[in-house]
N, C-alpha and C positions, 0 to 999 in steps of 0.2 A: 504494500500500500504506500504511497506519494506521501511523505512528510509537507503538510501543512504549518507553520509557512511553510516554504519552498526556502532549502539548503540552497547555499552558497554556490553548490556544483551543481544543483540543477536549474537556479537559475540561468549562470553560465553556459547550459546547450540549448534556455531558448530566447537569449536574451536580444540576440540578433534579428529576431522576427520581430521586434518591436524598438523603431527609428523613431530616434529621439527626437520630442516636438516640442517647437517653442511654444510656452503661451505667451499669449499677448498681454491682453489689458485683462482684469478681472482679478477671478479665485486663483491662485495658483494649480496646475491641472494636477493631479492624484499622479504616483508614480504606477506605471504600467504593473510593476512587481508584486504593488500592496493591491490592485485590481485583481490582478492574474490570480494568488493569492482566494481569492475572496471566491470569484469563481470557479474555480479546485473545490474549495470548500461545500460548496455548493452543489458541485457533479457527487464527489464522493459522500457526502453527506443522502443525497437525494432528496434534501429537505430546500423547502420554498424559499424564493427569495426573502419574503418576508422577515422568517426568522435568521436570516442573516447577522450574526452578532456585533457588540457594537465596535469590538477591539476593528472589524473592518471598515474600511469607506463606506459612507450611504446606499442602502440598497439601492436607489436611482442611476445613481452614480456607476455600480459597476452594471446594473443590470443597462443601461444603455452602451456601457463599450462590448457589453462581452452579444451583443445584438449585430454589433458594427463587426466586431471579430469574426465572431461566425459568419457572417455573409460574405467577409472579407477572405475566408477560410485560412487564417492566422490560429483558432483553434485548433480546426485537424491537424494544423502542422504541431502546434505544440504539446497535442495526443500521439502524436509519430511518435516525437524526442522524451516526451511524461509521460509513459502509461499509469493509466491510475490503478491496473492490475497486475502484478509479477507475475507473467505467465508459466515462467518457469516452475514457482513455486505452487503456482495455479492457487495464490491468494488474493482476493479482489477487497 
């Protein structure tokens, strides 16, 4: 099973899929890591957006990037390099 956060070394095989964007004017934008993060938690949990806890960014917040991701298919890529199941050890 995916350690939630995400270690050091697994950030680093999918941190490349996510190009680093200026914000502008406004909130400072959320870092892709503490999103990515939130959304993991969320597949492997299978539990609702809603009860997304509060240690993560606003349920809004990631449930709109990880909308963009998916369509963008930035997910599947980081389910390639994350499996959230050891298949080897055939534990999910």
């Amino acid at each position: 099973m995916l350690q939630i956060p995400l270690t050091d070394a697994d950030w680093a095989r999918v941190q490349s899929l996510f190009p680093e964007v200026s914000s502008g004017r406004g909130r400072p934008r959320r870092s892709d890591r503490e999103i990515l993060n939130a959304i993991l938690w969320v597949q492997q949990t299978k539990e609702k957006w809603h009860r997304l806890p509060a240690t993560f960014p606003p349920q809004q917040t990631c449930y709109l990037r990880y909308m963009a991701w998916k369509k963008a298919g930035v997910l599947d890529q980081v389910n390639e390099r994350l499996p959230l199941c050891d298949h080897e050890l055939s534990t999910c």
